[in-house]
N, C-alpha and C positions, 0 to 999 in steps of 0.2 A: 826719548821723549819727543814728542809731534808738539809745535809751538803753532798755536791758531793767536790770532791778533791780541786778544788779552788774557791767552787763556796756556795753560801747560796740559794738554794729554798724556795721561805716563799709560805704559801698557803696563798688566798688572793682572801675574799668570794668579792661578788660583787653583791651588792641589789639596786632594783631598775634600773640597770644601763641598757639604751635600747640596743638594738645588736651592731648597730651600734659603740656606742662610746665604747663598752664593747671589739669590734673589734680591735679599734685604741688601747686599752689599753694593750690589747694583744699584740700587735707589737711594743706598747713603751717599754713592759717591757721584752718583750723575754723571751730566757731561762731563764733568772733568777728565772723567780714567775711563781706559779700555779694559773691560775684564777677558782673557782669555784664558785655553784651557792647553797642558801640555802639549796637544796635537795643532798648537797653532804657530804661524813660522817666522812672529812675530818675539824678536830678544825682551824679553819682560826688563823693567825696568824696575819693577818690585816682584817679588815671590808672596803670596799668602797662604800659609798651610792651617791647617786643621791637625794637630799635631798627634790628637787622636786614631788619627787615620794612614796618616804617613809615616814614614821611616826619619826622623830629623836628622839624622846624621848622612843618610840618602840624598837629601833635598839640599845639604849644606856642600855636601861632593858636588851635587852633580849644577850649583850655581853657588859659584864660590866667588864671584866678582861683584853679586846683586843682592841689594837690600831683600832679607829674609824677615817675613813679620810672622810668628808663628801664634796661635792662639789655641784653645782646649778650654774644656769645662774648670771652672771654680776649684773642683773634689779632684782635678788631676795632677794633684802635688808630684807626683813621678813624671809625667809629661810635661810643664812647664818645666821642671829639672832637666829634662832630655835637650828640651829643646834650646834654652840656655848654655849645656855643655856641647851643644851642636855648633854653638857661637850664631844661633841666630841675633840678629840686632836687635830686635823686640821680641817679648811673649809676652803674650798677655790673655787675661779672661774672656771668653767670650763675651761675656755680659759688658767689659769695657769695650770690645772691638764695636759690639752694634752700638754703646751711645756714643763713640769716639772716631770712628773709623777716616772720617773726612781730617781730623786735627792729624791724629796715628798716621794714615799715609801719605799725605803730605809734608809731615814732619820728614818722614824714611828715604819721600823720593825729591827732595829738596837739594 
């Protein structure tokens, strides 16, 4: 995490996650966080998957030291399952992540 005078920067990779809702994520979280993508050379300091899209047992290997927030649709009772037995820290609905995502990762990267 980057400390600016009142403020905490966490970098905060994002897999999986389509543009669109990677958009909205960006605008909930503002200045505060850096969103980056795999191919960046920056150590995340939170993970956010789309658990739909990713491997969670993949993404739990391959960052075993950093807060994992994993989210999926409402009707994906087998992917929040996955993602849970993956030992991510969080899963949760999408529909919670966009009206909660400022509370959610700051809660994770605290």
């Amino acid at each position: 995490m980057t400390w600016y005078a009142d403020r905490v920067v966490a970098t905060i990779l994002v897999a999986g996650v389509d543009l669109f809702f990677r958009g909205k994520l960006d605008a909930l979280l503002g200045e505060k966080h850096k969103l980056v993508t795999t191919d960046s050379v920056h150590t995340p300091d939170l993970v956010i998957v789309d658990i739909a899209r990713v491997d969670p047992d993949e993404v739990a290997e391959e960052y075993p030291d950093i807060p994992i927030l994993g989210f999926t649709n409402h009707t994906d009772t087998a992917g929040l399952r996955a993602g849970q037995a993956a030992g991510f820290d969080r899963v949760v609905v999408r529909s919670a992540l966009a009206e909660r995502a400022p509370e959610i990762v700051d809660e994770l990267v605290a």
